[in-house]
C-alpha positions as CSV (number, residue, x, y, z in Angstrom):
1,X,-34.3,42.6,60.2
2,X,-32.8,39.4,61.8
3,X,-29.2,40.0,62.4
4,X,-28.0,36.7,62.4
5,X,-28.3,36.9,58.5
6,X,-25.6,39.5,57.9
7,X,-23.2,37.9,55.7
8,X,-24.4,34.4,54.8
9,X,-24.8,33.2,51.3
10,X,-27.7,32.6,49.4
11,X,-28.7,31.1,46.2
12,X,-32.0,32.1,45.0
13,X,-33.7,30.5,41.8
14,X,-35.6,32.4,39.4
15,X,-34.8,35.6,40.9
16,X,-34.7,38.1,38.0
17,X,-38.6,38.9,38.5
18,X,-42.1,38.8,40.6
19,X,-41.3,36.6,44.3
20,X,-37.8,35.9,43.1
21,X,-36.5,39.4,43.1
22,X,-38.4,40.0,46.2
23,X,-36.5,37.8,48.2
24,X,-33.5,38.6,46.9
25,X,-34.1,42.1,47.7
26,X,-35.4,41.5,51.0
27,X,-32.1,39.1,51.4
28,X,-29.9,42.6,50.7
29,X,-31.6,44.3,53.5
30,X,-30.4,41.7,55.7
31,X,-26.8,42.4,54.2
32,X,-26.3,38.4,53.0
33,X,-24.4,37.6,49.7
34,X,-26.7,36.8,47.3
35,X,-26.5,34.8,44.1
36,X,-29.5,35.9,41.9
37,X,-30.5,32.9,39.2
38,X,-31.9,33.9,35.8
39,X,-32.6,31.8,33.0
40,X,-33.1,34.3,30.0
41,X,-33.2,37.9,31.0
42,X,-29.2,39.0,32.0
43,X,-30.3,42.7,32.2
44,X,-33.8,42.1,34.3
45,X,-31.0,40.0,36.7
46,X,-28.3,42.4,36.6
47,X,-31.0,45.5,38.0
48,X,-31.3,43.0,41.0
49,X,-28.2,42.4,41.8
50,X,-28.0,46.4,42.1
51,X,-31.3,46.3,44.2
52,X,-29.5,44.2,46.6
53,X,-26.9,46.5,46.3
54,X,-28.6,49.1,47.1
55,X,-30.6,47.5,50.1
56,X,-27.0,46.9,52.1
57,X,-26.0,43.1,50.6
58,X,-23.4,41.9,48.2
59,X,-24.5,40.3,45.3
60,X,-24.0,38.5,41.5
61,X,-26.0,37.3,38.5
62,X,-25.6,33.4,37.1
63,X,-27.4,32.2,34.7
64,X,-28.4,28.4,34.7
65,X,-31.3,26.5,33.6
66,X,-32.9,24.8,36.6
67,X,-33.8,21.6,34.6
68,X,-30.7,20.5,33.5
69,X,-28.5,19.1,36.0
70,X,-24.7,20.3,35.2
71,X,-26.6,23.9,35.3
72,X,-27.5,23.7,38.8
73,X,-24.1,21.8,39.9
74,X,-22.7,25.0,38.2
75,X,-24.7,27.0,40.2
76,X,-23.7,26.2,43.2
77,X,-20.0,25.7,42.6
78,X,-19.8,29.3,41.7
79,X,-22.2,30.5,44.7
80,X,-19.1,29.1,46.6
81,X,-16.5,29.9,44.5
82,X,-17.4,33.6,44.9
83,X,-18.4,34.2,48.7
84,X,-17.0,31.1,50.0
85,X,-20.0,29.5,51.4
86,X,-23.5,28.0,50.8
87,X,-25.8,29.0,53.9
88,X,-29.4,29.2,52.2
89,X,-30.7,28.0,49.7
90,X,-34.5,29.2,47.9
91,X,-36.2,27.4,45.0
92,X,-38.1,29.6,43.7
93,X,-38.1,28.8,39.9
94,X,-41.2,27.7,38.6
95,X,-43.1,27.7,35.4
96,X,-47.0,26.5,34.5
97,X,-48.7,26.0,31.1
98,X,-52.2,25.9,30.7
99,X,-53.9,22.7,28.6
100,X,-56.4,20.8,29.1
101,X,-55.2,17.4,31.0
102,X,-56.3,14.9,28.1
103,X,-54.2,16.8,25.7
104,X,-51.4,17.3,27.5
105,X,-48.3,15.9,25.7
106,X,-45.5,14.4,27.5
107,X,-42.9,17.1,26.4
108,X,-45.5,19.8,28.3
109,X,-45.3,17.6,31.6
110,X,-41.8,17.0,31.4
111,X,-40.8,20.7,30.9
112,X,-43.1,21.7,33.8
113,X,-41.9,18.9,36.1
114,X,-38.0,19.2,35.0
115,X,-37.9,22.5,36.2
116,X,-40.8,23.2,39.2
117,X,-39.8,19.5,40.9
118,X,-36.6,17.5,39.6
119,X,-34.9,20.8,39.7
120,X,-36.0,21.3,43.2
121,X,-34.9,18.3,44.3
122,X,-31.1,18.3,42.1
123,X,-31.1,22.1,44.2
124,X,-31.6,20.5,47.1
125,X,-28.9,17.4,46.8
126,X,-26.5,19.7,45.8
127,X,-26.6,22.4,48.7
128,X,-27.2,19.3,51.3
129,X,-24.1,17.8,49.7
130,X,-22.2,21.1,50.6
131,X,-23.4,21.7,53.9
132,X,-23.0,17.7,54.8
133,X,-19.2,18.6,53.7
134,X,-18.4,21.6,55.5
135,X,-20.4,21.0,58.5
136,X,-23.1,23.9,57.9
137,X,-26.4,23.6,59.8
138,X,-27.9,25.8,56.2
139,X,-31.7,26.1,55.5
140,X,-33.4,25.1,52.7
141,X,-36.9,27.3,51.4
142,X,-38.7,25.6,48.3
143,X,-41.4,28.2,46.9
144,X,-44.6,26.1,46.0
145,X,-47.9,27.4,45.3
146,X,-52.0,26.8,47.1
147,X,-51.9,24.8,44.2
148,X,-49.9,21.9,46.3
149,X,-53.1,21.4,48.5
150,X,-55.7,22.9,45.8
151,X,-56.3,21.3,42.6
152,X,-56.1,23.2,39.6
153,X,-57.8,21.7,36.4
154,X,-55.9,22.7,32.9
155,X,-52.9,22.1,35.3
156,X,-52.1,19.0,36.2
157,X,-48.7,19.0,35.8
158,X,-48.0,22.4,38.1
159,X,-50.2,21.1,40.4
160,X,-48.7,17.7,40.9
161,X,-45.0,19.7,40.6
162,X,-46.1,21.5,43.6
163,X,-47.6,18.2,45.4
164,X,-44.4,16.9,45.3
165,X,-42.5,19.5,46.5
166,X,-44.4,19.6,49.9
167,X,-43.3,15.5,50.5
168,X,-40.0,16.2,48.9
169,X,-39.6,18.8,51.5
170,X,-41.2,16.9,54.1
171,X,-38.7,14.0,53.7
172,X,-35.8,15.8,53.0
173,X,-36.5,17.7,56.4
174,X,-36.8,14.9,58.5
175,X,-34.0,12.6,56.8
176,X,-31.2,15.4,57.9
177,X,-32.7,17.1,60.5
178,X,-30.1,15.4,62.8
179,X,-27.4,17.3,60.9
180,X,-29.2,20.8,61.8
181,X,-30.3,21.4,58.0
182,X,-33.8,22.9,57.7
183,X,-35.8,22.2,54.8
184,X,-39.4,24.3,55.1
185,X,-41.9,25.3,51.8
186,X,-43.5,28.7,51.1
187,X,-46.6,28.0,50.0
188,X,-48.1,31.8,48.2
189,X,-51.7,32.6,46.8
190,X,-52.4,35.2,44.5
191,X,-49.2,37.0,44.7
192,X,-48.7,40.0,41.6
193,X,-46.1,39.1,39.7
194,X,-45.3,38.6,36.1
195,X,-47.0,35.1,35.6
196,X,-50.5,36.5,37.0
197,X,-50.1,39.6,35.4
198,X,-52.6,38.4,32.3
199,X,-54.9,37.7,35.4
200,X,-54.8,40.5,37.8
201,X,-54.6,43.2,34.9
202,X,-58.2,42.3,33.4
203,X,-60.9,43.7,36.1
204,X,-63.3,40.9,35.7
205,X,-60.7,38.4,36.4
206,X,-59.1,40.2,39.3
207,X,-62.5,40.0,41.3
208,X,-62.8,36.5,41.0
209,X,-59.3,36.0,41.9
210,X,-60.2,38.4,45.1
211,X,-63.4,36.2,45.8
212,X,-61.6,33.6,46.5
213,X,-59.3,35.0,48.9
214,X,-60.6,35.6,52.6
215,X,-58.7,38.8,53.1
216,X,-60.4,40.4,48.9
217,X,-56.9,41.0,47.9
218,X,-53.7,40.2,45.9
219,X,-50.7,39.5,48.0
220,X,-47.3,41.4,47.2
221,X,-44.1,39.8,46.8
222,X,-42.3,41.7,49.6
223,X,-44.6,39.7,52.1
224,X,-43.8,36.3,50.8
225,X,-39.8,37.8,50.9
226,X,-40.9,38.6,54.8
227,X,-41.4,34.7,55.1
228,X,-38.2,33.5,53.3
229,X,-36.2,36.0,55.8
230,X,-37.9,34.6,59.1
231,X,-37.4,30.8,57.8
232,X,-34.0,31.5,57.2
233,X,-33.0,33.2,60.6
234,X,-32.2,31.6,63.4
235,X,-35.6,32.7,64.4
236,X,-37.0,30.3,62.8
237,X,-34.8,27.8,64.0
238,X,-36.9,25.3,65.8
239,X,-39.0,24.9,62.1
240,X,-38.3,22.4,59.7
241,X,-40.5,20.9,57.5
242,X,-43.4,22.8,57.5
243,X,-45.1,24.9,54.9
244,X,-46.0,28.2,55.4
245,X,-49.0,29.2,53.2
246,X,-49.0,33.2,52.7
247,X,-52.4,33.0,50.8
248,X,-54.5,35.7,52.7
249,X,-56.6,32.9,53.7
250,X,-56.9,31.0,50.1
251,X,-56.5,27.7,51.6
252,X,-59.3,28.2,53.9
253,X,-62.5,27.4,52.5
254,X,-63.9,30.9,51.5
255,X,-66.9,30.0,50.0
256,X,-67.6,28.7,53.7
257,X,-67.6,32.8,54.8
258,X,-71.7,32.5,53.6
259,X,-72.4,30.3,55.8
């Protein structure tokens, strides 16, 4: 546990399920106030906000739809509005469709990109705006994927959401550094939650997911929730603008391992 958590606020995207919920849960254990985002499922979001509960932390529901701006303003407003403050904030949302690059429409690419990237970024503007006005050295986490350094065929438009996120990251770090705001991307592998769940649950499938990964197995969301805590503490305080790939070795080469 970092104890220099205890009572800050965060506002976690896409937190009803899989990594989401993790971190939120993991951000109860470390008593903060968390704000748990949810798009469609009030029920899946109100069973987290009792998790976090549960774990030691205060904690509310809101929905909003990352993708549309006045959502996200919302958002964040009532973050403050109920605990006060805006310490921490984690995009996690995130959604991929799978087509095959030369039929991909415009609406597909702008639905992936509205919410993995421009909703990123409108996240990020609005916490930096907060913290910039109340004088808050806060931390910033944007959840990407491998798939910002690998490339993924069928998926061109996750793949270049999560590109983007690593350079928005990277220059958001460095252009307010000097104000003490952190701005640092989780990068996870093969992580079991509900988008690889059509994956992981077919055998075949699930080994060559596993042959790909160094350590030959799926990562849990509790160890990429392990990440978000450290990056958020003042433990962590010397890092900014970094990704942190929690892949089990994904990134690595693996086919390399035969030499």
């Amino acid at each position: 546990m970092f104890t220099d958590l205890s009572g800050k606020v965060a506002v976690i995207t896409g937190a009803s399920k899989g990594i989401g919920r993790g971190i939120a849960v993991r951000f109860g254990q470390e008593k903060m106030k968390v704000v748990v985002n949810y798009h469609h499922d009030s029920e899946k979001a109100k069973a987290v906000v009792e998790e976090v509960k549960m774990a030691g932390g205060e904690g509310i529901a809101v929905r909003a739809d990352v993708s549309k701006e006045d959502d996200i303003k919302r958002l964040i407003d009532t973050a403050v509005e109920t605990f006060g403050s805006l310490d921490v904030l984690v995009n996690n949302a995130g959604i991929q469709t799978t087509c095959p690059s030369h039929e991909l429409s415009l609406e597909d690419w702008h639905k992936v990109m509205d919410t993995n990237l421009t909703g990123a970024f409108v996240g990020c503007r609005e916490a930096i705006k907060y913290m910039l006005a109340h004088n808050i050295q806060g931390n910033i986490i944007n959840v990407s994927s491998v798939h910002q350094k690998i490339p993924k065929p069928f998926h061109v438009h996750y793949a270049s959401s999560k590109g983007g996120l690593r350079l928005l990251t990277e220059t958001l770090a460095l252009e307010y550094a000097p104000h003490g705001i952190r701005v640092n991307t989780i990068a996870p592998g093969a992580i079991a939650t509900p988008m690889n769940e059509h994956i992981l649950s077919d055998p075949e499938q699930n080994d060559v997911v596993r042959s790909l990964i160094p350590m030959n197995r799926i990562g849990e969301p509790k160890q990429i929730a392990s990440a978000a805590a450290w990056l958020a503490s003042e433990e962590a305080s010397y890092v900014t603008g970094v990704t942190l790939f929690v892949d089990g070795g994904m990134t690595l080469y693996p086919f390399f391992l035969k030499g």
